[in-house]
NULUM-868669 format. One record per residue: z, y, x of N, C-alpha, C, O in turn; residue in three letters. Coordinates in steps of 0.2 Angstrom, whole numbers, padded with zeros to 4 digits, always signed. Atoms other than C-alpha are relative to their C-alpha. Layout:
BEGIN
ZYXZYXZYXZYXala
...
END
This chain:
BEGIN
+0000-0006+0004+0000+0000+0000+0000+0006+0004+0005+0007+0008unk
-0002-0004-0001-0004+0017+0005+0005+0004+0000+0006+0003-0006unk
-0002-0005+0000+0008+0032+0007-0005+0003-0005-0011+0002-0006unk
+0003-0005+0004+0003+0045-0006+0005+0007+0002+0011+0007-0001unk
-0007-0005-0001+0010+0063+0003-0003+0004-0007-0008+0002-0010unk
+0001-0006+0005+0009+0077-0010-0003+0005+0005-0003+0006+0011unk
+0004-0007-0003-0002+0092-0007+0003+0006-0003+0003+0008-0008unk
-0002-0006+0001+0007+0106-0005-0004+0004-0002-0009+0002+0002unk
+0003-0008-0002-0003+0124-0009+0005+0006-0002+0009+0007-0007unk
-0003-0004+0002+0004+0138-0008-0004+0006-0005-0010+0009-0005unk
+0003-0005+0005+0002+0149-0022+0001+0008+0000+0005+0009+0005unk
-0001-0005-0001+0002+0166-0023+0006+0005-0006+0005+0007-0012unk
-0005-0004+0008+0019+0175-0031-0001+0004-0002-0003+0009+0001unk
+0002-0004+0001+0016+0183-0045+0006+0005+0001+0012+0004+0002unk
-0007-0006+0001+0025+0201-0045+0004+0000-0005+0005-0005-0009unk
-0004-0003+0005+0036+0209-0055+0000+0003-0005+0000+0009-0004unk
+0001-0004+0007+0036+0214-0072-0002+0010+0002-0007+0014+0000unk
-0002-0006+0000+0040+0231-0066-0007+0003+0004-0011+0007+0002unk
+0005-0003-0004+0027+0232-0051-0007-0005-0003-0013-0004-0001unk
+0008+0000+0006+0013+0225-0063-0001+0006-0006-0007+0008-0007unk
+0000-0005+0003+0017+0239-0075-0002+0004+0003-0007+0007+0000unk
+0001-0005-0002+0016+0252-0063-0008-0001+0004-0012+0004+0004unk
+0006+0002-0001+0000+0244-0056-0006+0001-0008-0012+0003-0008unk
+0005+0000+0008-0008+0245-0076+0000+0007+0000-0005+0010-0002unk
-0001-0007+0003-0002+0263-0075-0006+0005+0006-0008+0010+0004unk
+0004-0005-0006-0012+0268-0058-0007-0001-0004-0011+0004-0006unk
+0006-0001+0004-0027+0260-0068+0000+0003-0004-0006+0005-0004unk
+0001-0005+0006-0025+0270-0082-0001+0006+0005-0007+0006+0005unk
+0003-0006-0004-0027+0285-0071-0005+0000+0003-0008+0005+0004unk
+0008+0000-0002-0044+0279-0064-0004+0001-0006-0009+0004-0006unk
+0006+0000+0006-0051+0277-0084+0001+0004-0001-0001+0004-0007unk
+0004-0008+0001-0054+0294-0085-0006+0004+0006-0006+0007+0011unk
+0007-0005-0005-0070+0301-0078+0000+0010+0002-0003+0014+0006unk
-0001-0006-0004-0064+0318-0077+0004+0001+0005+0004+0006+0008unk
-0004+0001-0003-0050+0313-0067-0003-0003+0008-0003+0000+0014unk
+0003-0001-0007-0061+0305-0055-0005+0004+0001-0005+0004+0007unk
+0004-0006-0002-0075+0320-0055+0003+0002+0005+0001+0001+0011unk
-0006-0005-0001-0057+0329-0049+0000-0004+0008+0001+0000+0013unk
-0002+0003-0007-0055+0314-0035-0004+0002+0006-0003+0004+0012unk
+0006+0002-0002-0073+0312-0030-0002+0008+0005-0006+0008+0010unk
+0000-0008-0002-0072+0334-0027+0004+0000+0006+0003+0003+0012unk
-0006-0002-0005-0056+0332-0017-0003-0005+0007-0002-0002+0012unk
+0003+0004-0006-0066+0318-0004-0001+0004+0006+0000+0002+0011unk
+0004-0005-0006-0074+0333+0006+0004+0005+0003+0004+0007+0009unk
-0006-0004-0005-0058+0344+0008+0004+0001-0006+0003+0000-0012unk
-0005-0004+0007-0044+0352-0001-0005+0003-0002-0010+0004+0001unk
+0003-0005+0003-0048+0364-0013+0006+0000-0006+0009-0004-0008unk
-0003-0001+0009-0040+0374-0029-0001+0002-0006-0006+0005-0007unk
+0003+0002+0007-0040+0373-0046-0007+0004+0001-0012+0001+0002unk
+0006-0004-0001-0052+0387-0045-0007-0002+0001-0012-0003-0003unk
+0003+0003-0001-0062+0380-0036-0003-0006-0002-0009-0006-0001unk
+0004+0006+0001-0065+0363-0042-0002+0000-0006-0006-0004-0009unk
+0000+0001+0007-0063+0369-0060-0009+0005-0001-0012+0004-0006unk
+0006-0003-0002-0080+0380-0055-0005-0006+0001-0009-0008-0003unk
+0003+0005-0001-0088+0366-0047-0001-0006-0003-0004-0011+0000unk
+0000+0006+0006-0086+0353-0063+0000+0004-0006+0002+0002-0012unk
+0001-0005+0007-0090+0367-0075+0008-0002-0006+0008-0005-0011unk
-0006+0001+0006-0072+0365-0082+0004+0007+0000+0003+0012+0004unk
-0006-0005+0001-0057+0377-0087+0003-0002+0005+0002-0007+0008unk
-0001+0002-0005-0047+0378-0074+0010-0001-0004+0014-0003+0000unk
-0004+0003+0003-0033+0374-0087+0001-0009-0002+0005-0013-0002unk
+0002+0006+0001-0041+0358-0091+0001-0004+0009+0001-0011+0009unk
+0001+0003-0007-0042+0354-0071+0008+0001+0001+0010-0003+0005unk
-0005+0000-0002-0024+0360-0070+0004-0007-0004+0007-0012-0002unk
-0004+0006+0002-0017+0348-0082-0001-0006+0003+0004-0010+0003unk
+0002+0006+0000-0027+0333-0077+0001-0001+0010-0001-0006+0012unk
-0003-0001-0007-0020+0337-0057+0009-0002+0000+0012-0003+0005unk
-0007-0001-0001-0002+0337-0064-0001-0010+0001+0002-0014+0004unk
-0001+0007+0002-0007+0319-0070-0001-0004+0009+0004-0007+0011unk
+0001+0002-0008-0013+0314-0051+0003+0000+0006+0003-0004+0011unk
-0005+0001-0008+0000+0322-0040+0005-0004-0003+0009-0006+0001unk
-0005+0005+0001+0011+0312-0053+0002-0007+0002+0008-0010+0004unk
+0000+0009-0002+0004+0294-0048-0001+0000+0007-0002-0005+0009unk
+0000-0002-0007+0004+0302-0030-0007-0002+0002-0007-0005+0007unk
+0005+0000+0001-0014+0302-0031-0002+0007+0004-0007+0005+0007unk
+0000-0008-0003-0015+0320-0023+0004+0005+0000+0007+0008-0005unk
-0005-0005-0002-0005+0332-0014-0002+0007-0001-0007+0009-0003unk
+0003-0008-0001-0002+0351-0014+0003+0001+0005+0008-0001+0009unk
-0001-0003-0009-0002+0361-0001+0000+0009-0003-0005+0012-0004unk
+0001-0009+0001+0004+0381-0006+0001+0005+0005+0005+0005+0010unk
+0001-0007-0005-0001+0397+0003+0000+0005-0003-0005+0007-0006unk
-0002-0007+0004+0006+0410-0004-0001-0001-0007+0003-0005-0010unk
+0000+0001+0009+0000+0412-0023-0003-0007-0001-0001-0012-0005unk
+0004+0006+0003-0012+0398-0023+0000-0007+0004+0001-0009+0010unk
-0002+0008-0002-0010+0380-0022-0007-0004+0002-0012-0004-0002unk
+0005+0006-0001-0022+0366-0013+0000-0005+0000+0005-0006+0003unk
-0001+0006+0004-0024+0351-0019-0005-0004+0006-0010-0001+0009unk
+0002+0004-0006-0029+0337-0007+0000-0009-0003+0003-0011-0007unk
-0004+0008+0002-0030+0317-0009+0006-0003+0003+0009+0001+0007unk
-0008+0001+0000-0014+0308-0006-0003-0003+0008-0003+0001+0013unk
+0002+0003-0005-0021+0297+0007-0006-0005+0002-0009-0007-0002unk
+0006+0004+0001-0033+0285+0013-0002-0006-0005-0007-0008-0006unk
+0001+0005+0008-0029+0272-0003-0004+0002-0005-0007-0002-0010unk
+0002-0003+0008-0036+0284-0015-0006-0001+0003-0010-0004-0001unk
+0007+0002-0001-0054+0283-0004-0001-0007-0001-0006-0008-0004unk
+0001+0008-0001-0053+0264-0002-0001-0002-0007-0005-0007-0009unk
+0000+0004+0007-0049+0261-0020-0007+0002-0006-0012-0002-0008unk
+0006-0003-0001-0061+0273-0025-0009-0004+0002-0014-0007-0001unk
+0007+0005-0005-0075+0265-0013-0003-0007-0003-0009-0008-0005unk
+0001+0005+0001-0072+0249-0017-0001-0003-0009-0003-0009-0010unk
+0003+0002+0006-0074+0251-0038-0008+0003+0000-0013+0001-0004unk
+0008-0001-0002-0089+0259-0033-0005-0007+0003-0009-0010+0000unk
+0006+0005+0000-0097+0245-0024+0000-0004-0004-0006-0007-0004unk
-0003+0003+0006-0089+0235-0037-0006-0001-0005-0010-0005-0006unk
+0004+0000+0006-0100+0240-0050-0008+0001+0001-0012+0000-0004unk
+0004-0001-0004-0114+0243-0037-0005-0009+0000-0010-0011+0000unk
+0001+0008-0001-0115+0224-0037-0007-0003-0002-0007-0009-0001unk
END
């Protein structure tokens, strides 16, 4: 009679309730396309409302609020000088994630 070992594999744990919600919550911040217009503008340099609410033909109301939503999910920093605030991406995660549903759908 053979030996019969068991086959181990290792699985992958899942997370945690908590760090899966917060994960659902960053995707909701991608499903809006003005939200990413707002990303896609920030790629090339800071800039503020002003500016980017110019360059996406929006209010620069509607670019403020949807910035508050962003540096919420730490999605983008600000940086003040004096009166006016610049807005920047947080860091290299936000191009990569970015990129990578791009080539995603690119597919």
């Amino acid at each position: 009679m053979q030996d019969h070992q068991e086959i181990h594999t290792t699985e992958p744990t899942i997370p945690t309730e908590e760090m899966l919600s917060d994960l659902a919550e960053l995707y909701k911040i991608f499903g809006d396309s003005t939200r990413l217009k707002i990303l896609y503008a920030l790629f090339e340099r800071e800039r503020g409302v002003g500016d980017i609410a110019q360059r996406l033909g929006m209010t620069m109301s509607a670019i403020s609020h949807q910035l508050r939503i962003l540096k919420q999910a730490r999605l983008v920093r600000a940086r003040r000088e004096g009166k006016l605030v610049y807005y920047a991406l947080a860091d290299d995660h936000v191009r990569t994630i970015f990129a990578q549903g791009l080539d995603h759908i690119l597919e």
